[in-house]
Structure formats: structure tokens, C-alpha cells
Backbone bond lengths (Angstrom), bond angles and torsions (degrees), N, CA, C in turn:
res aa  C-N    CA-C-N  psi(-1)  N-CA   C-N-CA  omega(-1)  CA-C   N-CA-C  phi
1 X - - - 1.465 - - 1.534 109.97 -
2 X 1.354 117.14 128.32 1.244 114.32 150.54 1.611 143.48 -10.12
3 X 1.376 134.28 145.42 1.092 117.85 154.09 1.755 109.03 -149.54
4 X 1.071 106.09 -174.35 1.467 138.20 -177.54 1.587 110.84 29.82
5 X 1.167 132.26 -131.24 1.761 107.58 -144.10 1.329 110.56 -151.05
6 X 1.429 103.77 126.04 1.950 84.64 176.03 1.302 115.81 -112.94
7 X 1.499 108.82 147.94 1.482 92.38 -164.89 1.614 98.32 -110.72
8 X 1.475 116.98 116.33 1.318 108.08 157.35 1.694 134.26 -83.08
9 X 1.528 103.95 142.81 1.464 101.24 -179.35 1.612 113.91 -153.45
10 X 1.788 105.24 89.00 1.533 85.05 165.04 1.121 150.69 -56.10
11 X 1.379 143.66 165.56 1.132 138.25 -150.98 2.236 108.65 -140.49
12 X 0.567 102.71 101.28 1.616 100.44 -167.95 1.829 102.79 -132.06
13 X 1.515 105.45 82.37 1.684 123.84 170.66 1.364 86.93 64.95
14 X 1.020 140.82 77.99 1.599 162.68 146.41 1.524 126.44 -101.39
15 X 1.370 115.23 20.50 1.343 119.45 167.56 1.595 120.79 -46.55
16 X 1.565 107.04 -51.11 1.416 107.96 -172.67 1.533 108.87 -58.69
17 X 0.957 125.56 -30.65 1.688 137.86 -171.45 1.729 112.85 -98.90
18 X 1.082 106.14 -47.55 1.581 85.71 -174.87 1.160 136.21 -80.56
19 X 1.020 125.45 23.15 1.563 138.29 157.11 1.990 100.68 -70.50
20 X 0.858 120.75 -60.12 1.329 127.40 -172.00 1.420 95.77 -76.94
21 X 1.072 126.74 -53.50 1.814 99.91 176.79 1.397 130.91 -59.96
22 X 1.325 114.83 -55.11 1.324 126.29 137.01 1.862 118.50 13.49
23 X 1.481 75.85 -69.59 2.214 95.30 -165.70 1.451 83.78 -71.04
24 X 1.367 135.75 -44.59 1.636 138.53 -134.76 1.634 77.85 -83.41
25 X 1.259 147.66 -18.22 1.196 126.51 -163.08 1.984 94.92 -113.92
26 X 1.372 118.24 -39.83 1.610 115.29 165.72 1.721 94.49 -66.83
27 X 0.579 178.24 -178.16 1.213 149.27 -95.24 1.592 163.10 -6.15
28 X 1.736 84.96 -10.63 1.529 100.90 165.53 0.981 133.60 -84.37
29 X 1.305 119.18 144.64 1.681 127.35 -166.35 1.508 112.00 -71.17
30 X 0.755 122.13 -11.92 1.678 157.75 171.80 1.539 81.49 -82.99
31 X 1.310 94.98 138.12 1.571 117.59 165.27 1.220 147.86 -127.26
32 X 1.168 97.53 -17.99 1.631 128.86 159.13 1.174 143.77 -63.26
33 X 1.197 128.37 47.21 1.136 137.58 -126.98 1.638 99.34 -140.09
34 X 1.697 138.16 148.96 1.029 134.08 108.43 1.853 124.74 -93.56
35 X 1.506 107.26 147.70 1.322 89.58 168.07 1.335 117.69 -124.30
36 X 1.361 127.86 140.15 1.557 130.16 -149.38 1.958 96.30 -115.39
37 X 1.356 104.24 100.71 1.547 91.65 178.66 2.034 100.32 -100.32
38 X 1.561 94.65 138.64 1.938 104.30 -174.51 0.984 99.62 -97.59
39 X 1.429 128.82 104.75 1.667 116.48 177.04 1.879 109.41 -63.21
40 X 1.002 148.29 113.07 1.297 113.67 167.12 1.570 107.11 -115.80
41 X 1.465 98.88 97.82 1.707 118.25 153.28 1.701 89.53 89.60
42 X 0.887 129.62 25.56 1.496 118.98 -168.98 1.796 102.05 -50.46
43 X 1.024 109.03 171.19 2.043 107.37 178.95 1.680 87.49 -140.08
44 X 1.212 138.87 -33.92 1.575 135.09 159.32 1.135 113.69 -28.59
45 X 1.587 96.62 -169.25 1.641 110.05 179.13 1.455 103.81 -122.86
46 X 1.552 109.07 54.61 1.393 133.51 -176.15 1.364 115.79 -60.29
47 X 1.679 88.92 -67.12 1.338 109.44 179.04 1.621 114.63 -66.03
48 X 1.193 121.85 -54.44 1.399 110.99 167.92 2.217 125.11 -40.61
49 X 1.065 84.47 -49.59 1.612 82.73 168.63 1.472 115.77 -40.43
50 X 1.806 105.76 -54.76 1.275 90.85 -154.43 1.820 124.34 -84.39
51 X 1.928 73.09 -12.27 1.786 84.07 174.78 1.567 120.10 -87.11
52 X 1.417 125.32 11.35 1.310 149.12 142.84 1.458 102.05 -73.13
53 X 0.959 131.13 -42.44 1.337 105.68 -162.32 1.781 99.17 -111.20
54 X 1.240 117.44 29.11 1.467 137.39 166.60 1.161 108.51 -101.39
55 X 1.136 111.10 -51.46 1.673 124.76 158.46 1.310 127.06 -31.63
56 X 1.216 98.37 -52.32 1.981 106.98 -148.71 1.854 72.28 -102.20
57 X 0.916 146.85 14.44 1.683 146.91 164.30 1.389 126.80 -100.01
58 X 1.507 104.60 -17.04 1.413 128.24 -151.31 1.739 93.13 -83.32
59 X 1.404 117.95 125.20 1.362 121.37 -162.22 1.445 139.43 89.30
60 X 1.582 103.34 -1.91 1.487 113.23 171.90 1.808 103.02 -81.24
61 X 1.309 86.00 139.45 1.722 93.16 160.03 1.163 136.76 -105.42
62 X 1.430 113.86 167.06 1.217 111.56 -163.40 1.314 119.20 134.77
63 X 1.983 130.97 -178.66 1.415 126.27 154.21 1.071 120.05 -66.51
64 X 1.551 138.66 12.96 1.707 125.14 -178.04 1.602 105.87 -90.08
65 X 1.233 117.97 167.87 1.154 132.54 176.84 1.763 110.93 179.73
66 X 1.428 92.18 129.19 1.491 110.63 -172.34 1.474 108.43 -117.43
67 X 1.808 108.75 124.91 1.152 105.07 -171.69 1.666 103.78 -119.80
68 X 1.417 141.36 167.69 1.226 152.61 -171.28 1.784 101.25 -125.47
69 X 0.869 114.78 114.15 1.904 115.41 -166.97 1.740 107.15 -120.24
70 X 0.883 145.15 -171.27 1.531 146.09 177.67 1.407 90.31 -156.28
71 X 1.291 112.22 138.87 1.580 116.86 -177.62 1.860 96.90 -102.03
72 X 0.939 118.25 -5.78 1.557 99.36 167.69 1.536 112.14 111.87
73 X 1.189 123.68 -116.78 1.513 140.20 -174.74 1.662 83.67 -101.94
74 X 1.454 108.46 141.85 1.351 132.09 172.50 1.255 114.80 -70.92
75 X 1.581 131.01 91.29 1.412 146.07 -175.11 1.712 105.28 -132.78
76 X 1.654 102.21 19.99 2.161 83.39 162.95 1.511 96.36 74.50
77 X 1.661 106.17 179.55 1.289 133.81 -138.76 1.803 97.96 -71.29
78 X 1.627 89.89 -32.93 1.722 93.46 -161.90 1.155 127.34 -76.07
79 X 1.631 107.74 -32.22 1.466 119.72 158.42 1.870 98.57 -52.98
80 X 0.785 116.56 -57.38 1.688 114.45 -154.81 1.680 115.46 -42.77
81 X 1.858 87.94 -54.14 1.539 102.57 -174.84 1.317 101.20 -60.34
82 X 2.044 125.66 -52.49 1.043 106.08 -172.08 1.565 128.49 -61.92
83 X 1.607 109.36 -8.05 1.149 103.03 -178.99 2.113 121.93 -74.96
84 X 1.368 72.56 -26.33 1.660 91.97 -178.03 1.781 99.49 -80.47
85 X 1.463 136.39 -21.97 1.364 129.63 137.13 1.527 131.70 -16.02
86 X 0.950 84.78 -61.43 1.446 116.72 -163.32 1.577 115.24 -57.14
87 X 1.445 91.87 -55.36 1.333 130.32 172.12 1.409 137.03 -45.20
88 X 1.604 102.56 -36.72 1.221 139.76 -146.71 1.629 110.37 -99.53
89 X 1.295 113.75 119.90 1.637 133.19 -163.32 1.578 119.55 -115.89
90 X 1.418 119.09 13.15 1.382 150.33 173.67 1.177 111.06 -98.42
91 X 1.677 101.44 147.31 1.808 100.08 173.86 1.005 110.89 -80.30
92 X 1.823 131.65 -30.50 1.239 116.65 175.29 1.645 119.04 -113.09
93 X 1.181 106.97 156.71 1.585 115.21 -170.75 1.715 95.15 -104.88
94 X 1.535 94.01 138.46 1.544 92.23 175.00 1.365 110.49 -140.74
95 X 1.012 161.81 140.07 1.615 154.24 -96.00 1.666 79.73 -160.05
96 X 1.430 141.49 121.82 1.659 123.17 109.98 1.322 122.07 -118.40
97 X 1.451 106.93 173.39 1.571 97.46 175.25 1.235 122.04 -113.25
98 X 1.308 112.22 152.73 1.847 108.41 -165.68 1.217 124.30 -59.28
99 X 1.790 111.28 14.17 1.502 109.32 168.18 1.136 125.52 -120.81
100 X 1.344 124.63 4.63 1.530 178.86 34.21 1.849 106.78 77.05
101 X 1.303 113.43 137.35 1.241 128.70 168.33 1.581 131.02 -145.08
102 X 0.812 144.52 133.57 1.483 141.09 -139.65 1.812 96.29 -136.53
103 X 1.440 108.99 131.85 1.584 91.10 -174.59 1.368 110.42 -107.42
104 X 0.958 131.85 165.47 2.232 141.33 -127.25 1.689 83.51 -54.93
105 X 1.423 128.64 -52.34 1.187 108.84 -133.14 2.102 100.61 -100.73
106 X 1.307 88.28 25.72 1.845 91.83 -164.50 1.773 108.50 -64.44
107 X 1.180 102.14 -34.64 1.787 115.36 -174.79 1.606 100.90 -70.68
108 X 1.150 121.59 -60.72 1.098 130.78 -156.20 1.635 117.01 -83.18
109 X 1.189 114.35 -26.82 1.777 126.87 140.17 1.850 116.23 -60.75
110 X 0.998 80.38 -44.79 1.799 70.24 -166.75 1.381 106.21 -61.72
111 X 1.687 114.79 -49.85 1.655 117.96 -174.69 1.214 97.33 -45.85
112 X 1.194 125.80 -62.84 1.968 124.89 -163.65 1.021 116.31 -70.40
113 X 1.434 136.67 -3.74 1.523 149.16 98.47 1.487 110.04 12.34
114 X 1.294 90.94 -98.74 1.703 144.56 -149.26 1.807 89.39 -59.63
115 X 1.234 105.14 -44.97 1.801 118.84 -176.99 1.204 106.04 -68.39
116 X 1.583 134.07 -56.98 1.069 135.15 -145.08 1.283 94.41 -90.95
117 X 0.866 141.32 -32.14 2.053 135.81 -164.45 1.518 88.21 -98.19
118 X 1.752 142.19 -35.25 1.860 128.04 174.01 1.995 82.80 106.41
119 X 1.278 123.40 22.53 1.539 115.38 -176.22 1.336 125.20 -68.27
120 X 1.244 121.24 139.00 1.431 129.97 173.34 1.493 113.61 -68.37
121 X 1.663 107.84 -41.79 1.313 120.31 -130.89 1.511 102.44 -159.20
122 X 1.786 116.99 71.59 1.455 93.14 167.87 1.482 99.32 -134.48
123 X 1.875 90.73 179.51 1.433 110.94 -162.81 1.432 111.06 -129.10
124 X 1.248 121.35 160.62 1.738 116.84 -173.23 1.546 107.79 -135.95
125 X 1.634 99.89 149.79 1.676 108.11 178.92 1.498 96.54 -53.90
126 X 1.748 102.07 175.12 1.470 120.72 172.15 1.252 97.21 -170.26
127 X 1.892 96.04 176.69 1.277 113.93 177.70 1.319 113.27 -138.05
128 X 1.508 104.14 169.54 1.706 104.33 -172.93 1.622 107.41 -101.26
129 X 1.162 100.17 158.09 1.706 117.29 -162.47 1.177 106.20 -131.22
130 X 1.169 136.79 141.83 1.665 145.76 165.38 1.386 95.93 -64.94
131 X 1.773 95.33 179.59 1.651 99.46 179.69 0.873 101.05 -79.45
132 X 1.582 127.33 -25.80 2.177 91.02 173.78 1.266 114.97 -95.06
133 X 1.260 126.44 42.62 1.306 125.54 147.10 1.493 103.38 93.64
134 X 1.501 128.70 16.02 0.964 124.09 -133.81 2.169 77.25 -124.07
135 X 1.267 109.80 115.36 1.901 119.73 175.58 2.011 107.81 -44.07
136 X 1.220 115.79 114.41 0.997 136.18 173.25 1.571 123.29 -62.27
137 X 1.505 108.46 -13.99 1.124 138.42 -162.82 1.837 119.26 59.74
138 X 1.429 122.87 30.54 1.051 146.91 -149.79 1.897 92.56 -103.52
139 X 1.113 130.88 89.07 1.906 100.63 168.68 1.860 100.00 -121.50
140 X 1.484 85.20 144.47 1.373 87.16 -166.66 2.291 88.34 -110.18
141 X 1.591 77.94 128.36 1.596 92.50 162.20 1.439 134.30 -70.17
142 X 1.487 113.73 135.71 1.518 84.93 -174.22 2.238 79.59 -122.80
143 X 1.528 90.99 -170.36 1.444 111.28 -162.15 1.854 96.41 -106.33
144 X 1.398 103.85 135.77 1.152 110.27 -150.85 2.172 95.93 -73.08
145 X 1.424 112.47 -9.43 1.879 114.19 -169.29 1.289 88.78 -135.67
146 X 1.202 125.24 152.31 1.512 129.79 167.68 1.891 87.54 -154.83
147 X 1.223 92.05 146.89 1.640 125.18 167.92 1.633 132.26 -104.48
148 X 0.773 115.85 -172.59 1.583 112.39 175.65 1.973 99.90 -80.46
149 X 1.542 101.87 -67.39 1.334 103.18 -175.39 1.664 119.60 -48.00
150 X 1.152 112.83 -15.08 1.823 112.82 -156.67 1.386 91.53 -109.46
151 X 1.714 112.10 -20.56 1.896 106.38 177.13 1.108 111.37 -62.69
152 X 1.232 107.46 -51.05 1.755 122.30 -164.26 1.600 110.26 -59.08
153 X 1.616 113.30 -7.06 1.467 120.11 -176.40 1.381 112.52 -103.37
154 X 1.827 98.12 -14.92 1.538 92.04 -158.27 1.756 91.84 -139.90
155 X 0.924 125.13 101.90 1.690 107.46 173.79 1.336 123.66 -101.04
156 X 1.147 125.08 62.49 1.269 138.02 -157.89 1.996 118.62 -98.42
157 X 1.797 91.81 -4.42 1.584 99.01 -176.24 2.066 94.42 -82.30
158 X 1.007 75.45 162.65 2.147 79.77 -163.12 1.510 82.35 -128.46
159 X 1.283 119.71 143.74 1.551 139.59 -150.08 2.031 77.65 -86.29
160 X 1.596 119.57 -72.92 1.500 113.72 -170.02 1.849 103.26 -37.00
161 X 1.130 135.89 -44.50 1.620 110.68 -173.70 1.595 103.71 -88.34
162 X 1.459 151.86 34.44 1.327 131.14 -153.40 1.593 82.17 -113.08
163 X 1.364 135.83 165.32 1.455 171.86 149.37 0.918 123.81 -150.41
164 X 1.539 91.56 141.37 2.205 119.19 -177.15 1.195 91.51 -128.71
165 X 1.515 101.37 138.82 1.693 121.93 150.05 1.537 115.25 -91.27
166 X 1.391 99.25 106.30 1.873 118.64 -170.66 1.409 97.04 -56.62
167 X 1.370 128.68 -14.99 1.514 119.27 -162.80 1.921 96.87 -85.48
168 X 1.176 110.44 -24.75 1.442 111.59 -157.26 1.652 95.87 -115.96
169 X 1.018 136.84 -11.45 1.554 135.64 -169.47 2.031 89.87 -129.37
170 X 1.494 95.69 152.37 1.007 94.68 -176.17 1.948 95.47 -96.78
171 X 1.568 106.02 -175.47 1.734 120.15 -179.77 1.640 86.40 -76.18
172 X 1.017 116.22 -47.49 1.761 122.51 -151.68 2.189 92.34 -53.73
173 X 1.369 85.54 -44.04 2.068 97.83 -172.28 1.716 102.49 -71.16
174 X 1.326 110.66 -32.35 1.411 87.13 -175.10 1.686 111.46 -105.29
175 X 1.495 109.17 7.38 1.309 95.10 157.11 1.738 127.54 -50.43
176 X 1.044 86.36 157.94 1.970 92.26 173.93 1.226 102.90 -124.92
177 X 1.096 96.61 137.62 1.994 133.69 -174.67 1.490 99.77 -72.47
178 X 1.198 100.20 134.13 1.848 122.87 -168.61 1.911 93.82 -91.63
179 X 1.620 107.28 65.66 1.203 113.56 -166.06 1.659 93.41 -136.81
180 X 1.589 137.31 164.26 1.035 137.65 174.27 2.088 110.43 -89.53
181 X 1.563 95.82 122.33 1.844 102.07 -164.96 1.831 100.20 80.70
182 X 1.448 101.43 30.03 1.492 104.09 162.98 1.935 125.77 -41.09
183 X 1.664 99.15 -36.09 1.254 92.10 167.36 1.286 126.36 -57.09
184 X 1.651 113.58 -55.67 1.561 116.63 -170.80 1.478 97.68 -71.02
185 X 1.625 149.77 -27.31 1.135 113.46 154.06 1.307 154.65 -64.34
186 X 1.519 85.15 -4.78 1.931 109.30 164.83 1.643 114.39 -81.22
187 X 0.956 110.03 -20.45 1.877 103.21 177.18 1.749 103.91 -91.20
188 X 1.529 111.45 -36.78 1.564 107.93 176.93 1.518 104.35 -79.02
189 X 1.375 140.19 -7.89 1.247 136.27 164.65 1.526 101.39 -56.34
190 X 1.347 113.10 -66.71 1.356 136.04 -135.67 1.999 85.89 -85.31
191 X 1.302 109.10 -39.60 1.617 107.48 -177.75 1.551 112.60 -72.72
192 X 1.605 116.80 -35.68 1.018 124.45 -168.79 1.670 99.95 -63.35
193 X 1.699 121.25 -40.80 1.446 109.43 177.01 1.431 126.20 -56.51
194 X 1.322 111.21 -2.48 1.444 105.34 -166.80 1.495 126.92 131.28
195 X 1.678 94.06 -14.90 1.617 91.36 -148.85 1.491 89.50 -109.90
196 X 1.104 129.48 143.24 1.676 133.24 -179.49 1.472 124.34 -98.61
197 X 1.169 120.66 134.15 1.573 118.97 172.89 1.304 109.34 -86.84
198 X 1.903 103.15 141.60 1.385 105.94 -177.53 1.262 110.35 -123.75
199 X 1.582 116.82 130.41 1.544 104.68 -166.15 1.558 111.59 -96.39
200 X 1.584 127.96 157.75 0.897 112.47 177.71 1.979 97.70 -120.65
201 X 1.217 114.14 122.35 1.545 126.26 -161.69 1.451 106.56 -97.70
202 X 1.601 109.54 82.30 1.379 140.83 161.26 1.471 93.94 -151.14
203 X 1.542 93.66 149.01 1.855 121.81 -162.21 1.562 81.03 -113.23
204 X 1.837 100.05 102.87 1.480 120.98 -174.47 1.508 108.05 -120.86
205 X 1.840 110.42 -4.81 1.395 110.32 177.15 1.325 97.74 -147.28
206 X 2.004 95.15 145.14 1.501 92.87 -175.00 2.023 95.51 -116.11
207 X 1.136 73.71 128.44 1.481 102.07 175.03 1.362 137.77 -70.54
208 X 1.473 121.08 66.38 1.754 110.82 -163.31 1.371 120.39 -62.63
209 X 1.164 117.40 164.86 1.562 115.35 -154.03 1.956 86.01 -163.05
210 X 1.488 106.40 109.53 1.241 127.46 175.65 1.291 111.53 -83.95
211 X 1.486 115.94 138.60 1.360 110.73 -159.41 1.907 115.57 -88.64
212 X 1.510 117.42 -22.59 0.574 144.87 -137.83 1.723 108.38 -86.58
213 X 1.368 102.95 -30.71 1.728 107.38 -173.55 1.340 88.88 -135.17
214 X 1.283 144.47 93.59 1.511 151.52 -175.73 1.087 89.63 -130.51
215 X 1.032 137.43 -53.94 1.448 125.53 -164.22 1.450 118.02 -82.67
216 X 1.466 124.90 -43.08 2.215 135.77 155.73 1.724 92.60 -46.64
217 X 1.366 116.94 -52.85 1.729 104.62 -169.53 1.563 103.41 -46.70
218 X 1.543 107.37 -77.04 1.906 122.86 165.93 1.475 86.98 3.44
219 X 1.636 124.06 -100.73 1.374 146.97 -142.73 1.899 88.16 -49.29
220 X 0.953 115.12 -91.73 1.177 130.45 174.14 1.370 110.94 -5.83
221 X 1.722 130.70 -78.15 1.103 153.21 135.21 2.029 116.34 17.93
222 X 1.410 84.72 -67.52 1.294 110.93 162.68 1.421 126.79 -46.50
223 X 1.293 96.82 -64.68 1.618 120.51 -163.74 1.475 92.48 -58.53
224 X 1.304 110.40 -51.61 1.892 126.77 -149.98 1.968 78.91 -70.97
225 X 1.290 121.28 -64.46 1.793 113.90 -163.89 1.434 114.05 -51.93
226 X 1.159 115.21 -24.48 1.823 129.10 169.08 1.709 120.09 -61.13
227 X 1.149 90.93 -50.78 1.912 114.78 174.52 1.400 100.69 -60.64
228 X 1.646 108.19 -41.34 1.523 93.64 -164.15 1.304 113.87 -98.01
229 X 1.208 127.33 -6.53 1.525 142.39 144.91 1.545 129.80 -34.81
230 X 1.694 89.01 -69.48 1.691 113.43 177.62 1.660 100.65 -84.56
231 X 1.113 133.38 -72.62 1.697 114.59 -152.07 1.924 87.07 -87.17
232 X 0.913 138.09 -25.32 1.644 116.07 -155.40 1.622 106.80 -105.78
233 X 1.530 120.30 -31.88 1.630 133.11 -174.98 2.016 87.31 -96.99
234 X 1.303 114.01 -60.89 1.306 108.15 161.91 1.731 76.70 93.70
235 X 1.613 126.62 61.16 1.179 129.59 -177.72 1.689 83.69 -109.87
236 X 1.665 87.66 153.09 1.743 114.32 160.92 1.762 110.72 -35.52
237 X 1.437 123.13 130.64 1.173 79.36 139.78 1.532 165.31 -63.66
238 X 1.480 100.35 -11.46 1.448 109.36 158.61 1.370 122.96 -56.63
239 X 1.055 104.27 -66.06 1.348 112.17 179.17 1.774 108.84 -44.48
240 X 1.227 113.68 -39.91 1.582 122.03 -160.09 1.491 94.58 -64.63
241 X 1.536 124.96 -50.32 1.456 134.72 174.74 1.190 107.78 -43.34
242 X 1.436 117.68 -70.82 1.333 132.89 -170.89 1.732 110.47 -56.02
243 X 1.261 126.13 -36.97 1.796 118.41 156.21 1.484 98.23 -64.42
244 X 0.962 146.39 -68.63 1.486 156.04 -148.80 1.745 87.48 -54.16
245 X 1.302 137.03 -67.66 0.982 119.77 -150.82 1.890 108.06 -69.92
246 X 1.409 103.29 -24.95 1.593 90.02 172.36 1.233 117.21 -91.40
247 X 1.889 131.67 1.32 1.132 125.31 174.67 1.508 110.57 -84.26
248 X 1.391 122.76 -18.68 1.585 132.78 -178.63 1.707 89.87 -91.72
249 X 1.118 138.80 -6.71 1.547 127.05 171.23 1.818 108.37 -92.93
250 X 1.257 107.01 -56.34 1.805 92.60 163.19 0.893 120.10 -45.07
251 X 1.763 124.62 -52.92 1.530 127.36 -139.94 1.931 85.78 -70.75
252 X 1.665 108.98 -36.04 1.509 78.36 -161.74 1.929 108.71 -87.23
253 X 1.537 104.87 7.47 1.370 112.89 -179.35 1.812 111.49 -80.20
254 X 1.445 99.41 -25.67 1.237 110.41 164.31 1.747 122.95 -54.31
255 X 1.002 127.20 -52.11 1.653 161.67 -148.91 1.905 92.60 -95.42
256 X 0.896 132.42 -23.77 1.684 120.42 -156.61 1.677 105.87 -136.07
């Protein structure tokens, strides 16, 4: 049987950040770990960081292992992760993003989590972070069961805390759909079969939040939960309203 965890994390012009995410994952108390970074197309000094800091690693012992990947033809976040899927030689899959930080004890809580309830599929509170990484004092709660029907109302699972056990979910379920908010159509894929996400409500990732485009994200935000309603869930429009009005009531319960 399998063990311990891989963490995928594409990387797309993430210089300013991945040094600190990077550490946020050699830093876990949890040890078991590979971590799979997807460059896709970076034009920074992305890639140099991380192969410095592949370097200055090179000879530690132990279960870690740090890999440098190229996602291929330029297709965005979803190609990346799935490439780092693909890739991936751990029983559990763990999603962050290269702007993203996870604090020491996030791996090693979540598995004993993840163990004790038999989970396919869980997710953890967090909090929001300025751009320097610095806790806003913001933590957003999440709900300890979520379903297919209650996701689509509430999207509150955040791609940096999500984990799958590869032994019990297939590659085909945790692919992500070459769709815009590809993540949240990967948890309502994976919920819609049946299988439920279980959250565990401790703020185990801090979440940066740039001040600068909050309001184009909003619009955007929007646009993308509509698309994924109507062309991808392929809901009523009634129905599509009727999620919409409680997903615009978290999202802004989230934020305040």
C-alpha cells in the first residue's frame, strides 16, 4: 500500500511567492511527502528559484522529494495540476497554490482527519493573508459534510486545503476540467458521483489576497459560477438562480 502525500502546485510567474510556499511545505511536521511543482510557461525567475532551492536540498534524507515538471502546451491551472496528477506516486493528493502557505502542522492534522472518518475527499478551514503573507485576522469556517446539492450553494472549499486518497478515488475523478474555476468543478464532479467532502474546521492555510483587482476578480468570479451552473452542471435556469443566490450570500460572508 501506498503512503504519504504529494503535494501538487503549479507555478505560473510566481517568483514573488514561491520561496515561502515552497518552505511552508519543507516545513511540515508530516514528512512524507513529495512535492511536484508544474511550471506552466512561467516568463519570471520562477523556475530559477525553485531549482536553487532543489539544489540547496539535494542530499537530505529521508521520504521528501522535490520534483521540477513542465506542463507542456500553455492551457492554465488545470492542465498543470493534472499534470502533477499524473505524476504523482503518493496515496494522497494535496492541491496548493504557488501563492499559498500551509502552516507546519496542516499535513499531519489533516491525514488523522482523513484516517479517522475512512475519507475520500476532505477539506480544511483557512485564513486570509496580505501579500506578504502576513494573517489578516480573517478565518473562514468551513462545515464539517458537504454534498453535491449543498456545494453548488456554498463554495467555500479553497483548492490550497483540498485532499484525495488516490487509493479510493479514481485519476479520471480527480482530474480537473479544462473549464474556468476548474477547481470547484473538480469537487462538484467528484461530489456529484456520490462521494462527499468532509471538512476539517481549523485555519491550516493562509490564503493571500492581493489588494489590487478585488473588485475585476468579484465580476469574473461571478461570471465563471454562472458558466459552471448553466454549460458544465447544465442546471435549470431556475435552479441556477436559486444556487446563485446562496453562493453570492457566503461568498460575501466569507470576505467580512
Amino acid at each position: 500500500m501506498k503512503t504519504g502525500v504529494s503535494v501538487i502546485i503549479p507555478v505560473h510567474n510566481a517568483g514573488k511567492f514561491i520561496f515561502d510556499t515552497m518552505m511552508s511545505v519543507v516545513s511540515q511536521e508530516y514528512t512524507d511527502w513529495e512535492m511536484i511543482l508544474v511550471n506552466d510557461h512561467s516568463e519570471d525567475d520562477s523556475v530559477n528559484i525553485i531549482r536553487d532551492f532543489i539544489d540547496q536540498r539535494k542530499g537530505k534524507k529521508g521520504t521528501q522529494e522535490i520534483k521540477l515538471l513542465d506542463a507542456g502546451e500553455k492551457r492554465g491551472a488545470a492542465n498543470a495540476r493534472n499534470t502533477g496528477i499524473d505524476a504523482a506516486t503518493r496515496r494522497y493528493i494535496a492541491f496548493l497554490d504557488a501563492d499559498d502557505m500551509w502552516e507546519p502542522e496542516k499535513l499531519k492534522e489533516q491525514i488523522v482527519f482523513q484516517e479517522k472518518i475512512g475519507a475520500e475527499f476532505t477539506f480544511t478551514g483557512y485564513e486570509f493573508a496580505d501579500d506578504n503573507g502576513v494573517s489578516i485576522d480573517k478565518i473562514v469556517q468551513v462545515p464539517f459534510h458537504m454534498e453535491y446539492r449543498s456545494a453548488l450553494k456554498n463554495t467555500t472549499i479553497f483548492t490550497s486545503t483540498v485532499m484525495f486518497d488516490s487509493e479510493k478515488l479514481s485519476r479520471d475523478l480527480m482530474y480537473m476540467p479544462d473549464v474556468p474555476s476548474e477547481d470547484t468543478a473538480c469537487w462538484w464532479k467528484v461530489m456529484r458521483s456520490g462521494i462527499p467532502a468532509w471538512g476539517l474546521n481549523r485555519p491550516l492555510t493562509l490564503y493571500r489576497r492581493s489588494g489590487g483587482t478585488l473588485s475585476s476578480n468579484k465580476i469574473t468570479a461571478i461570471k465563471r459560477i454562472w458558466n459552471l451552473y448553466r454549460n458544465v452542471e447544465h442546471l435549470s435556469l431556475l435552479r441556477s438562480a436559486w444556487c446563485f443566490m446562496f453562493y453570492a450570500f457566503h461568498a460575501v460572508m466569507r470576505r467580512i
